[in-house]
C-alpha positions as CSV (number, residue, x, y, z in Angstrom):
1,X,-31.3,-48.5,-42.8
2,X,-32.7,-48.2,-39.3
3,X,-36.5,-48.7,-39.6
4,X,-38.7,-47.1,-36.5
5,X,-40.2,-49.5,-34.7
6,X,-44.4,-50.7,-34.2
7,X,-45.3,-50.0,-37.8
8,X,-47.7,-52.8,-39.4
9,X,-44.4,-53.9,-41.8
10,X,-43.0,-57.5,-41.1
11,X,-39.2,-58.1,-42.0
12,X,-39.0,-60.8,-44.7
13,X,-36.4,-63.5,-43.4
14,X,-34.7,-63.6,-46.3
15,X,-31.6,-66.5,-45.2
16,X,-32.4,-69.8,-47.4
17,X,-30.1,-71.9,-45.2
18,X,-32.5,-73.9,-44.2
19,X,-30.8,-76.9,-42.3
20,X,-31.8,-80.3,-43.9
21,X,-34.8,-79.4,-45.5
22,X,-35.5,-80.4,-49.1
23,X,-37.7,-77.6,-49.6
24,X,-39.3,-74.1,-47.9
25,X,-40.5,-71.2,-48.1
26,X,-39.2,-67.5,-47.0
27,X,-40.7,-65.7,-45.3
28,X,-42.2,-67.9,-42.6
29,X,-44.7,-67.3,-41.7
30,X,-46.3,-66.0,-44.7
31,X,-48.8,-63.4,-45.9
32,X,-50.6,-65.9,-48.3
33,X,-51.8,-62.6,-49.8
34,X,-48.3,-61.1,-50.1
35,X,-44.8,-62.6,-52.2
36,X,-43.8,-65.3,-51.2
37,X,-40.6,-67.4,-52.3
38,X,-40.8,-71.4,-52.8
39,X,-36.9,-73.0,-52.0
40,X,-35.9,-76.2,-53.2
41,X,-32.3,-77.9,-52.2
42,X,-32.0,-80.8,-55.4
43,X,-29.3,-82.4,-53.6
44,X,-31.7,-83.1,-50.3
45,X,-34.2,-84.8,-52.0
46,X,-33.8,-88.3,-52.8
47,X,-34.4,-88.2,-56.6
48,X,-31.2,-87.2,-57.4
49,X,-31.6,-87.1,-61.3
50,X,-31.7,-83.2,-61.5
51,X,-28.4,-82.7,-59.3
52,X,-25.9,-80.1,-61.4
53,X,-28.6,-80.1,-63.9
54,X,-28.2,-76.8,-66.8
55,X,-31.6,-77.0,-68.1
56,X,-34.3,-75.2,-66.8
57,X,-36.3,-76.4,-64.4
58,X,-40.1,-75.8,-63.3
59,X,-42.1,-76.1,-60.4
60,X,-45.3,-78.7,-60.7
61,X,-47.6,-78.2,-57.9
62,X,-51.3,-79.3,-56.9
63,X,-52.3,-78.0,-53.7
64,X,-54.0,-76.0,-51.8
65,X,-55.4,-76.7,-55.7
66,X,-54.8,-78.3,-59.0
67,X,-55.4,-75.5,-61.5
68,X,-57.5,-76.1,-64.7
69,X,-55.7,-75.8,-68.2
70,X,-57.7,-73.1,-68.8
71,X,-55.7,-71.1,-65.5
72,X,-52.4,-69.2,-66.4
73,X,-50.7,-70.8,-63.8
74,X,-52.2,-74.7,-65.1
75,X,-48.7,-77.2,-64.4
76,X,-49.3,-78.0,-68.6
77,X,-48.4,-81.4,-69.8
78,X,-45.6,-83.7,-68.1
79,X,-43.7,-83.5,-71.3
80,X,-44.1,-79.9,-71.8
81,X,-44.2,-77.7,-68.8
82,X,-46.1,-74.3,-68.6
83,X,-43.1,-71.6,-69.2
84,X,-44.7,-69.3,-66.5
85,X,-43.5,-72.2,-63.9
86,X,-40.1,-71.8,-64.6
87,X,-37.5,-72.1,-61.5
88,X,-35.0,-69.6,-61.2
89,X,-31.4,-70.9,-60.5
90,X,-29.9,-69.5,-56.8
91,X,-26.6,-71.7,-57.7
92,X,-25.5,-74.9,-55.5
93,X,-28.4,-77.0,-56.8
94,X,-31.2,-74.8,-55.0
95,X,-33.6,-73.3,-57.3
96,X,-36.6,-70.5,-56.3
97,X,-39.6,-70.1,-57.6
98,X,-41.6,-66.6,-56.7
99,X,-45.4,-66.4,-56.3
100,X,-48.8,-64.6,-54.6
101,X,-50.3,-67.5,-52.7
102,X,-53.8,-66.9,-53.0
103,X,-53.5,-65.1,-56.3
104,X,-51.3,-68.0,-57.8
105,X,-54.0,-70.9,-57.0
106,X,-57.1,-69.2,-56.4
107,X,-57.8,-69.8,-53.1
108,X,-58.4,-68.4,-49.7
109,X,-55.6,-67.8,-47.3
110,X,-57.6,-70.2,-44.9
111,X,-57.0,-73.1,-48.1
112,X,-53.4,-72.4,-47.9
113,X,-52.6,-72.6,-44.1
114,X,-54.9,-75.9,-44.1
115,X,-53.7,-77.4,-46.9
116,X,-50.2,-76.1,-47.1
117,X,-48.1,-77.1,-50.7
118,X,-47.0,-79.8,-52.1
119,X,-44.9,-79.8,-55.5
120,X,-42.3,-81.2,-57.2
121,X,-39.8,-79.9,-59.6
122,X,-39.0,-81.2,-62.8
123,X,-37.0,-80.8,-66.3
124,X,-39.7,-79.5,-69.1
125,X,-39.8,-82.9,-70.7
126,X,-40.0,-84.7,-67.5
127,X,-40.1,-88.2,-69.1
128,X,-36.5,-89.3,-68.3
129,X,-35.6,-92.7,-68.7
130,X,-39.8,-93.8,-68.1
131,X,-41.2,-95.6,-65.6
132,X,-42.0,-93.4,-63.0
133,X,-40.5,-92.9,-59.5
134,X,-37.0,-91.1,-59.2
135,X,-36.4,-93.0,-63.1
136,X,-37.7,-89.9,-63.8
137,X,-36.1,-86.3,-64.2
138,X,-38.1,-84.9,-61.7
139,X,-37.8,-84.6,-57.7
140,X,-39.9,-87.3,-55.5
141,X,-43.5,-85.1,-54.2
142,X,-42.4,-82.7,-51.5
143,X,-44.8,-81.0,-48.5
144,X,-44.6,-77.8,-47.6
145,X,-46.7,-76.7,-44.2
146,X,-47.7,-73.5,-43.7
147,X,-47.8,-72.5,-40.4
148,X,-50.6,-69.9,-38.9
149,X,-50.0,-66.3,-38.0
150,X,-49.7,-65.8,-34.4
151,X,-53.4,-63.9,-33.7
152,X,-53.3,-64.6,-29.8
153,X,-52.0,-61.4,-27.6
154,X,-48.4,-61.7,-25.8
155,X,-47.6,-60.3,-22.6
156,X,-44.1,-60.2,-23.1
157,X,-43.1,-59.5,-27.0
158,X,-40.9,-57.8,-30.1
159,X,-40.8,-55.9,-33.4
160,X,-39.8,-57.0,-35.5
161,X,-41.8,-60.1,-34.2
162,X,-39.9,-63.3,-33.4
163,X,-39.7,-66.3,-35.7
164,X,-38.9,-70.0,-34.8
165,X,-36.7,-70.0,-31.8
166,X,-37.1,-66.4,-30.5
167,X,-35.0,-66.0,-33.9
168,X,-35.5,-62.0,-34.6
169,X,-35.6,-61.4,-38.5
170,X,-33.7,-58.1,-38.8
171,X,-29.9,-57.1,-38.2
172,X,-28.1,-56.3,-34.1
173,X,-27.4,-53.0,-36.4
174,X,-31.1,-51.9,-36.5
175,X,-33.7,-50.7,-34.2
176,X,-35.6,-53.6,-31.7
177,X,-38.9,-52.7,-30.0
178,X,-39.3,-55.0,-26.6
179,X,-43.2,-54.3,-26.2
180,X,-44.9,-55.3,-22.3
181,X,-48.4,-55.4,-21.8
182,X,-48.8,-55.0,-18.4
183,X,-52.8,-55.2,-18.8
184,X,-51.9,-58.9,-19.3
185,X,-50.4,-59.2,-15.9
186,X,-51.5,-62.1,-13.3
187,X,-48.2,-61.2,-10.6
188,X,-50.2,-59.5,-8.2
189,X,-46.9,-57.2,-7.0
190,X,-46.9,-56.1,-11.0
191,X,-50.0,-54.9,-11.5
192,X,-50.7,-51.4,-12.4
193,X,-46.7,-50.2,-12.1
194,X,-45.4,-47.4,-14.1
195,X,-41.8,-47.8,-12.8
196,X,-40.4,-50.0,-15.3
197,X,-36.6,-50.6,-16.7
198,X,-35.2,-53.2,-18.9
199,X,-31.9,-55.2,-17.5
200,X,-30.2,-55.7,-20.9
201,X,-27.4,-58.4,-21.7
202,X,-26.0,-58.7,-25.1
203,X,-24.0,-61.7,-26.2
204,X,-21.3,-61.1,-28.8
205,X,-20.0,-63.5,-31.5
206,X,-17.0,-63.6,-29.2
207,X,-18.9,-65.5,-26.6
208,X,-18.6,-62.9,-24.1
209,X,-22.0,-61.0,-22.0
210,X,-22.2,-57.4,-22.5
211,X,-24.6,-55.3,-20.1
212,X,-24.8,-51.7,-19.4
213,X,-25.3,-52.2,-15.4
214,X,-26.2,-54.6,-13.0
215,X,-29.7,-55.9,-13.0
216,X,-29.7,-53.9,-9.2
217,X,-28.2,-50.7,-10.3
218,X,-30.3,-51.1,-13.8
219,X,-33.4,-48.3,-12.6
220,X,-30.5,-45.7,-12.0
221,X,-30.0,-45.5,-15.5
222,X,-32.1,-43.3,-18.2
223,X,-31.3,-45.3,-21.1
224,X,-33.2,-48.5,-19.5
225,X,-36.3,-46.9,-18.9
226,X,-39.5,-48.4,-20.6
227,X,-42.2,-45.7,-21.7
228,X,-45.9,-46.4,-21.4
229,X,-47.1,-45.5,-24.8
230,X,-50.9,-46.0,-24.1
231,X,-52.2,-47.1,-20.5
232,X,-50.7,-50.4,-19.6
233,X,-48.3,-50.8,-23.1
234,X,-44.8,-50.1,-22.2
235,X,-41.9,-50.0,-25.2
236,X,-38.5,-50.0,-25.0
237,X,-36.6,-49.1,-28.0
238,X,-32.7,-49.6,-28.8
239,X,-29.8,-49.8,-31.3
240,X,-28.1,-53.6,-30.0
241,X,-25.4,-53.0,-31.7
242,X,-24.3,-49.6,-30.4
243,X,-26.4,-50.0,-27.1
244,X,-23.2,-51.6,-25.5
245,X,-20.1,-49.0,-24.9
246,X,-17.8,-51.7,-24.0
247,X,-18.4,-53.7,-27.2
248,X,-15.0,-54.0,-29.1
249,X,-14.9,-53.4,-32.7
250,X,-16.1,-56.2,-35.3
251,X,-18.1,-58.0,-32.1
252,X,-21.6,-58.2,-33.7
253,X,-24.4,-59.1,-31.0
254,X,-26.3,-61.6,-32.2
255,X,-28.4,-62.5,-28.6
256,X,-30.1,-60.1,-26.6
257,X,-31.6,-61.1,-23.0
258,X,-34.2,-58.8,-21.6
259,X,-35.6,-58.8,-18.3
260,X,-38.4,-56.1,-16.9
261,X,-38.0,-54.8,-13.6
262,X,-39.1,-52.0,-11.6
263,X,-37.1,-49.2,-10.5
264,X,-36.0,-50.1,-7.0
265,X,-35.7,-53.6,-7.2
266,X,-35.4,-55.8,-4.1
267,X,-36.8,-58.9,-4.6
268,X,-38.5,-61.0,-7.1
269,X,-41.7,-59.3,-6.8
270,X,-40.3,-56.7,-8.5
271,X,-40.0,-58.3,-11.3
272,X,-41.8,-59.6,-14.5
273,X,-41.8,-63.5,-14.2
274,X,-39.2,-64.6,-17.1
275,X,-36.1,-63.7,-19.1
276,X,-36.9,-63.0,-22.5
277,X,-34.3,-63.6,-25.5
278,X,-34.1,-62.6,-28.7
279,X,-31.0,-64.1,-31.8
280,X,-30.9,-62.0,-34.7
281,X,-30.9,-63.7,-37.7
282,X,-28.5,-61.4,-39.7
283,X,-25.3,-60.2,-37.8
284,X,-23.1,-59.8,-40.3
285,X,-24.1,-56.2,-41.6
């Protein structure tokens, strides 16, 4: 479903291949206020007695805060877990566990980005063979950090916005927003112009570049126009995956590189400083 672009929604990034990490959280960043999902990968961490395990497990966790027994969500005792912490099961030896940040501890979302989590998981009984350490049936403590909302403008940005790595978290198949804010400009020759086209490459899971024109011949064409939705924000709004005519079929664009220009470009004064890419982080749809 193609979702119009510059409403106050964020994308969830829902992938939970998360490359040698023993545990996360989806989506990041987060709305402490809003769902969020805790990931654990067993077989990452280096307590290894819960590997292939087919008993429940539950999530133990003391910060941002260590709830009182008298809280619904209190961890219980170590040889009988609270029920409402039960992990769910995502197969492979990762296990989930949903929650509401601030509801879940009862704290502020300023606790959680300071403090961030940190958890374990565990069988019910999580006595094991005694002693403490990984002789236990539980993980070893894990960290979480939760990273802070970006707050500060951009001259240059997206919508859906970017993640880590310029990684977009939406599908080549739906509709990306490149947003300019040309109120933010410091190139003197850039100041104040209305003119203003986007030179578009795509590249395709088959390696190869895909552009609609040349970034010279780029202002004789329509579809590269930017429009100035108040004075000084431009948008430009398009489909990557049917923006390219050329683009044979089953080629999925997973990278798009944006550069603004003006209209009749003839030197780099013409242009906004930087190229500007963006990797989708689902291009399979």
């Amino acid at each position: 479903m193609n979702r119009i672009i510059l409403s106050a929604a964020f994308f969830a990034f829902g992938s939970i291949a998360a490359t040698a990490q023993k545990a996360w959280i989806t989506p990041d960043p987060i709305n402490p206020d809003d769902s969020i999902t805790i990931w654990v990968d067993i077989k990452k961490c280096d307590c290894q007695r819960l590997v292939g395990s087919t008993e429940p497990l539950y999530i133990w966790t003391w910060s941002p805060k260590d709830r009182a027994a008298s809280d619904p969500t209190f961890n219980g005792q170590w040889g009988n877990s609270n029920e409402v912490l039960k992990m769910t099961p995502a197969g492979n030896d990762v296990w989930y566990f949903r929650m509401v940040p601030t509801k879940f501890y009862g704290v502020t979302a300023g606790e959680i980005y300071d403090k961030g989590f940190m958890l374990l998981v565990k069988k019910k009984d999580g006595t094991g063979a005694g002693g403490g350490g990984c002789n236990e049936d539980k993980t070893e403590d894990l960290t979480i950090k939760v990273e802070r909302p970006k707050t500060q403008a951009q001259k240059v940005s997206s919508f859906p916005q970017t993640l880590k790595m310029d990684t977009v978290p939406t599908s080549s198949n739906d509709v990306f927003t490149l947003v300019y804010n040309n109120n933010m400009e410091e190139k003197v020759s850039m100041k104040g112009v209305k003119d203003l086209y986007v030179f578009v490459q795509g590249l395709g899971t088959d390696g190869l570049t895909y552009q609609i024109a040349s970034i010279l011949q780029t202002g004789n064409n329509p579809q590269l126009v930017m429009k100035e939705k108040s004075p000084g924000l431009f948008i430009y709004q398009m489909r990557p995956q049917v923006f390219f005519p050329t683009l044979p079929a089953g080629v999925k664009i997973k990278t798009l590189k944006c550069q603004i220009v003006r209209k009749d470009i003839g030197s780099s004064d013409d242009t906004v400083d930087g190229t500007f890419q963006f990797h989708f982080s689902n291009t399979c749809d």
